[in-house]
C-alpha beads as a LAMMPS data file, in Angstrom:
LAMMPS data file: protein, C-alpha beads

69 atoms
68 bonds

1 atom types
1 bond types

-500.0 500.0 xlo xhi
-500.0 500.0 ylo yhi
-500.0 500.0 zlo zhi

Masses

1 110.0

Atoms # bond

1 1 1 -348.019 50.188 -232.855
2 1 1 -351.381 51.850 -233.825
3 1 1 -349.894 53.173 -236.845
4 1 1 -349.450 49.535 -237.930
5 1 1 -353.034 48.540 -236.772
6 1 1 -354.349 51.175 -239.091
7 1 1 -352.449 50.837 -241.839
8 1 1 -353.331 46.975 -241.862
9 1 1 -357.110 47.356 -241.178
10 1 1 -357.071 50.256 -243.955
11 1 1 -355.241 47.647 -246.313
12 1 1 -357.760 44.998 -245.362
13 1 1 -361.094 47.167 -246.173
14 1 1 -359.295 48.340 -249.548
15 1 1 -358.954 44.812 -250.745
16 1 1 -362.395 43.842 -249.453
17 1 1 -363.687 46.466 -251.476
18 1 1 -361.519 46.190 -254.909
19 1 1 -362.401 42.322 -254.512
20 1 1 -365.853 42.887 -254.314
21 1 1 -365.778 45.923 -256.788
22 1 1 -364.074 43.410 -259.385
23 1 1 -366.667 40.875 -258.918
24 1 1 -369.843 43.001 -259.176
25 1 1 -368.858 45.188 -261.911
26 1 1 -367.293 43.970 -265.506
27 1 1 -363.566 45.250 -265.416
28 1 1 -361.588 45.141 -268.698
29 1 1 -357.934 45.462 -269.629
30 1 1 -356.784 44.698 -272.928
31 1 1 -359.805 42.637 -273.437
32 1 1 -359.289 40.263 -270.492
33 1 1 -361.719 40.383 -267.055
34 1 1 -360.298 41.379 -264.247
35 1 1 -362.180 39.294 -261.781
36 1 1 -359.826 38.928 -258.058
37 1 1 -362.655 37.316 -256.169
38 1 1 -362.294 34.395 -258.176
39 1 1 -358.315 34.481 -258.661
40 1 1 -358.082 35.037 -254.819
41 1 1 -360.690 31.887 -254.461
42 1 1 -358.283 29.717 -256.756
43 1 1 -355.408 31.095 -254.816
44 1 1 -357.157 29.719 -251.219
45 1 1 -358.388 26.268 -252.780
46 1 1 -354.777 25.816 -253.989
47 1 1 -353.187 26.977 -250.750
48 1 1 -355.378 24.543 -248.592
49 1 1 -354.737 21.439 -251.158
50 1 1 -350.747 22.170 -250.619
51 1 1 -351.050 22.633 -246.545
52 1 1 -353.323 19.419 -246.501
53 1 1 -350.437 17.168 -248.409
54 1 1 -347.377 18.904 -246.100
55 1 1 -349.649 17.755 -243.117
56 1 1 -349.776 14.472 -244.634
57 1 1 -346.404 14.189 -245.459
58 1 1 -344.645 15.515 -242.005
59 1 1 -347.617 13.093 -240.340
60 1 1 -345.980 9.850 -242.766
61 1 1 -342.400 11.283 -241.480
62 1 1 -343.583 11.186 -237.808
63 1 1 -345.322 7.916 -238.158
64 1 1 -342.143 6.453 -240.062
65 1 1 -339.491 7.967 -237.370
66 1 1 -341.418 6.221 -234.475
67 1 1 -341.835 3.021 -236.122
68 1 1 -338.057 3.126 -236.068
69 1 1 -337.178 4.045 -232.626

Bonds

1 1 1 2
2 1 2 3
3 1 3 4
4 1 4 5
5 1 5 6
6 1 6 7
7 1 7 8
8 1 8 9
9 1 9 10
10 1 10 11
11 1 11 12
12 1 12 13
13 1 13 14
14 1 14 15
15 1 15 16
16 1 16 17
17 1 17 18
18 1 18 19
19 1 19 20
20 1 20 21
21 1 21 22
22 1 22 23
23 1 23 24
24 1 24 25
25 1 25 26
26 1 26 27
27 1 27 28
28 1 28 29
29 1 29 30
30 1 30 31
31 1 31 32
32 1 32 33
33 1 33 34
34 1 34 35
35 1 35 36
36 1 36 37
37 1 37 38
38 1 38 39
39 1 39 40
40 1 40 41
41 1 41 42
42 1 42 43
43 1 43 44
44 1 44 45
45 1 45 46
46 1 46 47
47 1 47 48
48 1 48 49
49 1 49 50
50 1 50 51
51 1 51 52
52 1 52 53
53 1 53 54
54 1 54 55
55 1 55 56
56 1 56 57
57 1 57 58
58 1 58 59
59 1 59 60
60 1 60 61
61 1 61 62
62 1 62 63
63 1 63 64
64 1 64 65
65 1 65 66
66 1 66 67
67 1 67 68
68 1 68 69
């Protein structure tokens, strides 16, 4: 059980800090930036458009399975 907790916390602070490491400094491969703070920020926005639309959706669902009973 603590094993897990400090695996996952040590996890946590290494992608904090490659995240942030990517951002502040200019890293290279092959001639392309390696930026994750902004892929992981286009990841979120895109993950919070898709769970916004399913909550509309299974809302419609709802609203059109009442209207029937």
């Amino acid at each position: 059980m603590k094993q897990n907790l400090l695996l996952g916390l040590v996890l946590l602070i290494g992608v904090i800090f490659i995240a942030w490491a990517s951002s502040a400094y200019s890293w290279t491969l092959f001639g392309r930036d390696l930026n994750f703070m902004h892929s992981a920020w286009i990841f979120l926005k895109g993950a919070v458009f898709w769970l916004v639309t399913m909550i509309a959706f299974l809302l419609i669902v709802l609203g059109i399975n009442d209207l029937r009973e």
